[in-house]
Structure formats: C-alpha cells, structure tokens
C-alpha positions in Angstrom: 31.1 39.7 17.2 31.4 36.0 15.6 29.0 35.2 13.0 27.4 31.7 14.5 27.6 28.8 12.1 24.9 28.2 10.0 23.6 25.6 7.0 20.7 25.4 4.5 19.2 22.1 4.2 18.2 20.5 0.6 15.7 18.3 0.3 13.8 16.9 -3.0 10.6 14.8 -1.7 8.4 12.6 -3.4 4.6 12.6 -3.4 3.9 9.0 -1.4 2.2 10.3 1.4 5.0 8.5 3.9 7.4 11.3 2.9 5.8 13.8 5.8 6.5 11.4 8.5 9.9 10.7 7.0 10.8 14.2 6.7 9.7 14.9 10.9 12.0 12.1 11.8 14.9 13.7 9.9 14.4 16.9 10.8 14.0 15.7 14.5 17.2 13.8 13.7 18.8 17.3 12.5 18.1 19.3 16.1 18.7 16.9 18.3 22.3 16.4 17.6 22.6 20.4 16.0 20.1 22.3 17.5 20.2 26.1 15.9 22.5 25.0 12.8 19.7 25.0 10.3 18.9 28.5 9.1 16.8 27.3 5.9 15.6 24.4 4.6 14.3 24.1 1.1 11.3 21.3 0.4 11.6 20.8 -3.4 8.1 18.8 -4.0 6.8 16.3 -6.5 3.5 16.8 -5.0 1.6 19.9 -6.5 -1.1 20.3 -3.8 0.8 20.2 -0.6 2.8 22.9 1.4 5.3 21.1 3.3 6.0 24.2 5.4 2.8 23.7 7.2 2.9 20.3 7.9 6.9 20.3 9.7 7.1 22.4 13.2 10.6 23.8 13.0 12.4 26.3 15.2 11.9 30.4 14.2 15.8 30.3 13.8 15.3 28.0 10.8 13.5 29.7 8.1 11.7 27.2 5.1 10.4 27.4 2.0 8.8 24.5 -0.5 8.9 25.0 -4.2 7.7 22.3 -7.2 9.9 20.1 -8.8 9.8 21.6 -12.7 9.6 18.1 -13.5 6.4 18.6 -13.4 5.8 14.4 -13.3 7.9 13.8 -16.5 10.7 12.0 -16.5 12.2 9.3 -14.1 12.1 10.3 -10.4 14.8 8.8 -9.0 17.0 9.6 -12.1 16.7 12.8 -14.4 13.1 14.3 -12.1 16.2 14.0 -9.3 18.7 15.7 -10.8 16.1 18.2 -12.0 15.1 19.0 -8.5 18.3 19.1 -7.0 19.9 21.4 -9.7 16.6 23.7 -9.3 16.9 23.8 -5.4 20.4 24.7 -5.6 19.3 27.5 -8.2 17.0 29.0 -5.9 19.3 28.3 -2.9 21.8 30.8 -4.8 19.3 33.4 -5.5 17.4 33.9 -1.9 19.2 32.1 1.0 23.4 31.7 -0.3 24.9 33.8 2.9 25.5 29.8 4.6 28.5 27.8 5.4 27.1 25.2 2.8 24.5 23.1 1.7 23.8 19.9 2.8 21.4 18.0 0.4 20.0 14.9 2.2 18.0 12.3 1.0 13.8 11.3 3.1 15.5 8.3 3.9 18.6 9.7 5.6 18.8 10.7 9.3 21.2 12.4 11.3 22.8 10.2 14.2 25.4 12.8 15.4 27.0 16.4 15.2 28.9 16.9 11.7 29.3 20.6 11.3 33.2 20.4 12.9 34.2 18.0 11.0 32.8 19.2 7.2 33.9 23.1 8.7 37.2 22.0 9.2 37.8 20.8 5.5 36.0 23.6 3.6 38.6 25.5 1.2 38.1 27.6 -1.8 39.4 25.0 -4.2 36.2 22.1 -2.6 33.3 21.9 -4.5 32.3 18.6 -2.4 32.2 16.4 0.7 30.4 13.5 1.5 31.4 9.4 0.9 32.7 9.3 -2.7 31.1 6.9 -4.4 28.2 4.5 -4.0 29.5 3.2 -0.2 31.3 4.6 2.6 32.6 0.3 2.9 35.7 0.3 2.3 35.7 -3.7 1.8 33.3 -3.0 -1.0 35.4 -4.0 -4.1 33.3 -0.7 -5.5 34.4 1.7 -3.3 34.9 5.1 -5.1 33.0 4.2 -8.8 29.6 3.0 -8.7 30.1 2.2 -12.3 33.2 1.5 -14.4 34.9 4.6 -15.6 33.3 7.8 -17.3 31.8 4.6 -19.1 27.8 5.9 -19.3 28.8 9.3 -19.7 31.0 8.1 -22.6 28.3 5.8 -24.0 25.9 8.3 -23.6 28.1 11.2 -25.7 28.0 8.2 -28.5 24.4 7.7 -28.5 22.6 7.7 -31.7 19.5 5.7 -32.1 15.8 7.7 -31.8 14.9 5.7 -28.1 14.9 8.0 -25.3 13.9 5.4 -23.1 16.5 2.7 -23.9 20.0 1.8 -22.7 22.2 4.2 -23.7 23.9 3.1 -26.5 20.1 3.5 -27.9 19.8 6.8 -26.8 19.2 9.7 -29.8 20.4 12.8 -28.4 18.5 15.2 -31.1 15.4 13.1 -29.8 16.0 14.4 -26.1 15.0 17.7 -25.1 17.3 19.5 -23.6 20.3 16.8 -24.0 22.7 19.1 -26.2 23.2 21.0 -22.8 23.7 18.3 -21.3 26.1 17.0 -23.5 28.1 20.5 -23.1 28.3 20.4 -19.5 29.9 16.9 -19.4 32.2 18.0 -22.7 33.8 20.5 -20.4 34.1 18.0 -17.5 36.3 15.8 -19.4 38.1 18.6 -20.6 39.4 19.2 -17.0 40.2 16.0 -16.8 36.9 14.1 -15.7 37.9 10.2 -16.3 35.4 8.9 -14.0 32.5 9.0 -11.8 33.6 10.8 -9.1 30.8 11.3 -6.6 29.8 11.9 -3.4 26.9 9.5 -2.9 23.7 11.0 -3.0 21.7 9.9 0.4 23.9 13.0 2.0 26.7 15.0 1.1 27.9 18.9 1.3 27.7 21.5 -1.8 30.2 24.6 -0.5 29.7 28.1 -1.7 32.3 27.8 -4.0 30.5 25.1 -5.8 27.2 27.0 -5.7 28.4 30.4 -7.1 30.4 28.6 -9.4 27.2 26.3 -11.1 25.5 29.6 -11.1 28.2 31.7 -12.9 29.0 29.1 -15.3 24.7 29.1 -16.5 24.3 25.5 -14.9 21.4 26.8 -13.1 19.6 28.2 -16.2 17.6 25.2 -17.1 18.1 22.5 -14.8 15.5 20.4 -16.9 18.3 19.4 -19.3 18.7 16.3 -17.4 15.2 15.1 -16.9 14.9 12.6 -19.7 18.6 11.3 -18.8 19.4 8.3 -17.3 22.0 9.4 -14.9 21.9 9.6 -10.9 22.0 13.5 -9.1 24.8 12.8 -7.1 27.1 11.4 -10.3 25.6 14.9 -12.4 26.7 17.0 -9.4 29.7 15.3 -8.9 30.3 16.1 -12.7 29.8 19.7 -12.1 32.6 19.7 -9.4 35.0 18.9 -12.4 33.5 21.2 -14.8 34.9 24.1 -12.4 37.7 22.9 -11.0 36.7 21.8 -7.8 37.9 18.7 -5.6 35.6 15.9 -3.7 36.5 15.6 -0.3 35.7 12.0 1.2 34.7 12.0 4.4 33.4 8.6 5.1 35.8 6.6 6.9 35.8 6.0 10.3 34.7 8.6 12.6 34.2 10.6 10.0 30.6 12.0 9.2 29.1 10.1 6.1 28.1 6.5 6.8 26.0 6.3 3.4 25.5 4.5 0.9 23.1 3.9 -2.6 21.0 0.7 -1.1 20.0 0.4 2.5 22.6 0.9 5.7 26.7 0.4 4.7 26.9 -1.3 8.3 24.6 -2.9 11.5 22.8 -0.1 13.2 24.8 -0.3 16.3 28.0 -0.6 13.6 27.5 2.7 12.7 27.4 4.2 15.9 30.4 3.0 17.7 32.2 3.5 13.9 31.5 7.0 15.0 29.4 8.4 11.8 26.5 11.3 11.7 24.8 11.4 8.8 23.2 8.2 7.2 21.5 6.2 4.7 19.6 4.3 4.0 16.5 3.4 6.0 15.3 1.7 3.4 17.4 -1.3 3.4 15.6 -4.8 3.2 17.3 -6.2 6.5 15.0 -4.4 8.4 11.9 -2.6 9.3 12.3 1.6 8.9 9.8 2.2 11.2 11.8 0.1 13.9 15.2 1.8 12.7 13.8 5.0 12.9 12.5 3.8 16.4 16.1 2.8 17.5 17.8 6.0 16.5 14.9 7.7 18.4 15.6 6.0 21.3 19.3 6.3 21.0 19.1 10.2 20.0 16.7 11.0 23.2 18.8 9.2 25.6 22.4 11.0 24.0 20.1 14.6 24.8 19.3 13.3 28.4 23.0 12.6 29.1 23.6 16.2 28.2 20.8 17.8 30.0 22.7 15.8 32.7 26.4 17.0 32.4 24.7 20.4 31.5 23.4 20.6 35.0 25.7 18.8 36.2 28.5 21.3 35.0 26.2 24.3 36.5 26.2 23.0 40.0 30.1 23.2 40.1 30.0 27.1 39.4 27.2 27.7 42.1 28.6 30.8 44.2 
C-alpha cells in the first residue's frame, strides 16, 4: 500500500495577542489548498501562559503540540530568540514527530495561496538540505537577489569581534563576553571550511528543511543547545542556511515563476493579484506597508473559498459523468 504524503509544520510565535488570529488564517490557508498534508504542527511560543493547541481547531489527521521558546524573553526576538526557537523546534521535531516528507517552517505572517507539495516532492534528494526563495526576495529584478547582505561579510566580522559590547555592531562584539558564542563560532568555522563564501539562504517567511538536513543538524550536536545563538545578531533563515553548508547540503531555489515561494524579508515581493497569476503558493509578507493585513488576509480568503467552490463544482461535476 502507498504511504500518503505527509509534512510537519514549524512555527515560532510571538506573544502579541494578534498571533492567534494570524495563526487560524494560515492554518485555514494550509487546508484549503492541501487538505490532509499536515500530520503535525509544532507551536514554539514566546508566551508562557498560553496553549496554542487549544485555541486552533485542526483536523484529527494533523496531530499538534506547543512547546516554550528557551529564550525564555532574553535576547532579540526577531534575531538570536528566532533562531533559538527554530533550532529548538527542529530538535524536538527530530526526536518525536521525524517519520515526514519534510518540514516546512513558516512564518504568522505567511499564508498559503496554493498547493506546493508536487513541486518541493519532486526536488527532494539526499544531497538537499533546503528549498525555498534563496535569499531575501523571490524578485528577480531586485539588484539583491540571492545575498541579503554582502558576502560571508557579518559572519566574517563577527569571527573578528573583539570589544566587551554584546549589544553593538559587530565589529564591537566580544565573543568571551557572549554566552554560548564559542559554539557558535564552531559551527560557522566548519561552514567555511566546506566552502561557505556567502549568505546562502532560503528566506525565512517560508522555506523546506528535508530529512536529510534534520538528521544531519542532529548527528552533527547542532541540536544540543540551540541557545548558542540567542545573544547573536544574525537572522534564522541565514544560521540555518549556514547549517546546510556545514553538512554538505545544497539550497534549492524555488522561487521563480510558477514555482512555490513568492517571499520575501519585508512585506509582499509583488501586487496581490501579481502573485497569483505568477503562479506562487506559499507567501510573505502580510505585513507590508502598502496595505491593510486584515484586508489581504480578506482577499486571499475570498479568493481561496471561491478556488474550493470551483472544485466542489468539477468534483460533482466529474461524478455525474460516471452515474450508471
């Protein structure tokens, strides 16, 4: 018998009390265009007090779990208390629920505007760690397409770093000041000793960890203290995007046209109706100062209900032609 597909979901929430509604749009998003994909989906919280497994209504095929963020309120949140969160998801993604496809880590502000499994399926191999839009934009007319910053150049800077500030630019930084920075500095060591020039990404709002790249993190000890990058000021997608290189492991784009990752680091890459006849599924980000969220949400609502009514249509339609 064939083993139907299946995913775990990732996401790292915040404790503003708009995240719930967020989070019910998305997942919303997630079975309307792949209903029964979603076998697990891991909440990892910044707020102590709330169990977001009782406030989303999800199938009984899609198991869910919410653990804390060990960041515990220290450090950055959209930085280092990121990275800390994803790195501790994907730990205890690896221990309890690994028996997926892959992970797909999406941001509260991403939302799912069309089926993707095929397309990411099709491109999985043993040797891909990632796959998402590499880099800070799926444009490709952005003259920044592929390096949100300019070389390894703050990985390099921060390798340098000498001064006792752990809050200041990073030639300021003091690494023996920094708990948990000699790890760090370890991790990206080895990176650059497989070659790692750069900062090859996939961009953080959505993109694909495979099994390979999970098993790998956790044989290698990446998942032993995922704090190591709390204080640090690097972005999740460019530490993850690190690991790849650490073992081995390419970073598939898939963020051209057609393809599933219309994303990018500030607000939407294109219009709202762009991105729909460019033929993406996953994107982000709502939060983009051109609009309202709550009337892009409202569109992509509209426009998800009435793509489910035209199949409900051709469904039915399909089952009249095989009467008798």
């Amino acid at each position: 018998m064939e083993q139907r597909p299946g995913i775990a979901i990732l996401l790292c929430v915040s404790s503003d009390n708009r995240e719930v509604n967020r989070l019910r749009d998305l997942m919303d998003s997630l079975l309307a265009f792949e209903p029964g994909l979603a076998r697990f989906c891991l909440f990892v919280d910044d707020a102590p007090d709330r169990d977001l497994t009782q406030e989303l209504e999800l199938p009984a095929t899609c198991a869910c779990a919410s653990i804390p963020n060990p960041r515990t309120g220290r450090g950055e949140g959209r930085i280092g208390g990121l990275a800390t969160g994803v790195i501790a998801g994907l730990s205890y993604l690896h221990r309890y629920f690994n028996h997926v496809d892959f992970v797909l880590k999406l941001d509260t502000d991403s939302l799912i505007i069309g089926p993707f499994y095929s397309a990411i399926a099709r491109v999985l191999a043993p040797d891909v760690g990632l796959v998402g839009a590499l880099g800070h934009t799926c444009r490709r007319d952005n003259a920044d397409y592929g390096r949100e910053y300019s070389g390894a150049s703050c990985f390099i800077e921060f390798l340098k770093a000498v001064r006792n500030r752990p809050h200041a630019h990073l030639n300021d930084l003091n690494l023996a000041a920094i708990p948990g920075a000699s790890e760090a500095c370890t991790d990206i060591a080895e990176a650059m000793r497989n070659g790692f020039k750069y900062d090859e990404y996939c961009q953080g709002g959505g993109y694909v960890i495979s099994p390979a790249m999970l098993n790998g993190m956790a044989g290698k000890g990446y998942f032993v203290n995922p704090t190591r990058w709390l204080y640090l000021p690097f972005g999740e997608d460019m530490v993850v995007g690190m690991y790849a290189w650490s073992l081995r492991l390419r970073i598939v784009d898939l963020s051209d046209i057609g393809q599933p990752f219309g994303v990018q680091g500030i607000g939407l890459p294109y219009d709202p109706e762009d991105l729909l006849r460019r033929g993406y599924s996953i994107i982000h980000s709502l939060k983009d100062d051109r609009y309202s969220e709550n009337g892009l949400r409202e569109f992509f609502r509209n426009t998800r209900r009435a793509n489910c009514a035209g199949s409900e249509r051709r469904i039915a339609h399909a089952c009249r032609g095989c009467d008798g």
